[in-house]
C-alpha positions, -999 to +999 in steps of 0.1 A: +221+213-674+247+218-651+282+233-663+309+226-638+321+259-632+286+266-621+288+253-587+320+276-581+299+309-588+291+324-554+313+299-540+319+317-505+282+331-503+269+291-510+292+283-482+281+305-463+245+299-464+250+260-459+269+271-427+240+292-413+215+260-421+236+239-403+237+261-374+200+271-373+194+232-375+219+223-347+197+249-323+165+238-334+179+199-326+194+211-294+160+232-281+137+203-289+157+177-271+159+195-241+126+201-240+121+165-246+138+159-214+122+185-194+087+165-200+100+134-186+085+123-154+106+127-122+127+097-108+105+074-088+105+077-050+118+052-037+100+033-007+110+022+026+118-016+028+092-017+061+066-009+043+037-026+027+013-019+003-016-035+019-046-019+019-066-002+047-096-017+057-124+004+076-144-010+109 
């Protein structure tokens, strides 16, 4: 069981550690969302209003 005085042994190097998993979670989140947005496709081209897109018949 767990004694309350327990969770204040180490007190500074538990802190510690929970700091460094935040931080090491906070780059891993950051990396893999802008990698997420490097794989998007590219904005559409946008096409001039004279033209169609009928198709081209051959003779």
């Amino acid at each position: 069981m767990l004694r309350p005085g327990k969770l204040f042994d180490n007190f500074w190097l538990k802190l510690l550690s929970l700091a460094l998993a935040i931080m090491i979670w906070f780059t891993i989140y950051l990396a893999v969302q802008q990698e997420q947005r490097s794989i998007l496709p590219p904005a559409p081209v946008s096409v001039p209003e004279n033209s169609t897109n009928a198709p081209v018949q051959k003779n």
